[in-house]
SESEPA-857460 format. One record per residue (C-alpha): residue in three letters; x, y, z. Coordinates in steps of 0.001 Angstrom, whole numbers, plus 524288, in hexadecimal, padded with zeros to 5 digits. Each point is the difference from the previous one (the first is absolute). Layout:
<nodes>
ALAXYZ...
</nodes>
This chain:
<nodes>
UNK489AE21B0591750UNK80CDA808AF7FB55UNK7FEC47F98E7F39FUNK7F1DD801CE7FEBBUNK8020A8111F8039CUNK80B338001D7F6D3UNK7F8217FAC67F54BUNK7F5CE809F9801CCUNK8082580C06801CAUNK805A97F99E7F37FUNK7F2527FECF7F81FUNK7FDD980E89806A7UNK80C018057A7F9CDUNK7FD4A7FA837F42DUNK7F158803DE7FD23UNK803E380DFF80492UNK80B22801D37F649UNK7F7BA7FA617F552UNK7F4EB806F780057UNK7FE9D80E4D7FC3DUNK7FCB4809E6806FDUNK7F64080BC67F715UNK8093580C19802ACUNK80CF47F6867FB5DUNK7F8667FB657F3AEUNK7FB8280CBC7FDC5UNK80E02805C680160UNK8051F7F7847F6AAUNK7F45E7FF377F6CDUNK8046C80E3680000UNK80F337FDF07FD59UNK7FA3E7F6B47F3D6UNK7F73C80A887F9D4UNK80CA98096A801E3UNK809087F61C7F895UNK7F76B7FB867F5F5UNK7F1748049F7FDB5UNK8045F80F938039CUNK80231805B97F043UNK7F3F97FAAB7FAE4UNK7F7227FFE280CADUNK7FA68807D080C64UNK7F95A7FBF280A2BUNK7F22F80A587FBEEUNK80483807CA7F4B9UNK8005E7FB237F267UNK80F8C7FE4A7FB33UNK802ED7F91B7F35FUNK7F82C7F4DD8075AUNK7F3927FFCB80678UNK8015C8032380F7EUNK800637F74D8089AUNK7F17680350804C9UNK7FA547FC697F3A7UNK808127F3037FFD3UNK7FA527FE2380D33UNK7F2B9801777FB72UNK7FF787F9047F51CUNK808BA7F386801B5UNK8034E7F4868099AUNK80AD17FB15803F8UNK800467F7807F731UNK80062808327F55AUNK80934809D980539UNK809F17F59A803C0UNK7FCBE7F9007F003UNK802A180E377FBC0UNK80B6E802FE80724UNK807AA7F2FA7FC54UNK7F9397FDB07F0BBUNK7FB0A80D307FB5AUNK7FFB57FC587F1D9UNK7F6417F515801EAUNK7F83A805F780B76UNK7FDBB80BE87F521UNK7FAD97F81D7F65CUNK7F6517F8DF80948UNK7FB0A80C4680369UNK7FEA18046B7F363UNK80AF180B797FE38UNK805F57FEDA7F1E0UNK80D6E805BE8040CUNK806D07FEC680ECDUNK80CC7809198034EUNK8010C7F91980E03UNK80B117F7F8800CFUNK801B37F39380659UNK805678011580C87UNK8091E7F61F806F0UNK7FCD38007C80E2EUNK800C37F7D180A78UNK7F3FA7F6C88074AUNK8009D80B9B80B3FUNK802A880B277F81DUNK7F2907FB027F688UNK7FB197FF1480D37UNK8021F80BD9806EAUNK7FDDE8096F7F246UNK7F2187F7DD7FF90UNK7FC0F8047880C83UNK804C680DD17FF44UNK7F89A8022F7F221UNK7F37A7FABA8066CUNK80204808B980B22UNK7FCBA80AC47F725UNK7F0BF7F9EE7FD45UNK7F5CB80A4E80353UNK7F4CB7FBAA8058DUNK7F2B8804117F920UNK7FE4680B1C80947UNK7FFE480D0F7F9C7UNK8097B80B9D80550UNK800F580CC27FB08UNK80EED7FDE67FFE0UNK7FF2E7F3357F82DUNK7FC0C7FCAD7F25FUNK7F9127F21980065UNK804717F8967F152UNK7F3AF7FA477FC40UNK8059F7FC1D7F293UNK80C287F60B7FCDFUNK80C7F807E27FFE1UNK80462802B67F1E1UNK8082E7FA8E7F72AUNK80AE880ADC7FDD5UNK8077D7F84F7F58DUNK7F1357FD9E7F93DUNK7FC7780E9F8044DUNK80D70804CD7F9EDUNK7FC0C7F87C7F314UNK7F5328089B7FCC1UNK804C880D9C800F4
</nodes>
């Protein structure tokens, strides 16, 4: 019977540090962006990159993980002729907690007088820098 309650607070302990809770993935999907995505992205304003919001909108997770960790071939499916992202080395948890925090950003279809709903892919800068 010990056995069997030391197993379980065991299985307990285990589960609970494994699993993440929303405020600590968003705090570190948050200490990601700082480190890595902050010169070329914000969360709703356009940057050198597209915000976050419009990332949210228009990809999965899929594609925002394939884009973070192959940007040069993820660009060319999509059709952009040029990509400035870099590649980024990350970790499973850091791809997984930056995933999450981007798609926290998503607007729903609601309109707001406060928001401006994308109803159009996010542009290609590099392809938009091309033409001027």
């Amino acid at each position: 019977m010990k056995m069997q309650k030391l197993l379980t607070l065991f299985f307990f302990m285990l589960l609970s540090s494994s699993v993440l809770s929303a405020d600590s993935v968003a705090a570190d999907g948050k200490k990601v962006f700082e480190t890595y995505c902050w010169g070329c992205h914000h969360q709703t304003a356009v940057a050198f990159g597209p915000p976050f919001s419009a990332i949210a909108s228009q990809r999965t997770a899929e594609e925002i993980r394939a884009m973070i960790t192959d940007p040069e071939a993820v660009s060319k499916v999509f059709g952009y002729k040029r990509n400035a992202m870099p590649a980024l080395k990350l970790t499973e948890e850091e791809l997984t907690v930056i995933t999450a925090y981007i798609l926290s950003y998503k607007e729903s279809n609601t309109t707001d007088d406060n928001k401006t709903i994308i109803k159009e892919p996010y542009p290609n800068i590099a392809t938009a820098k091309e033409r001027h």
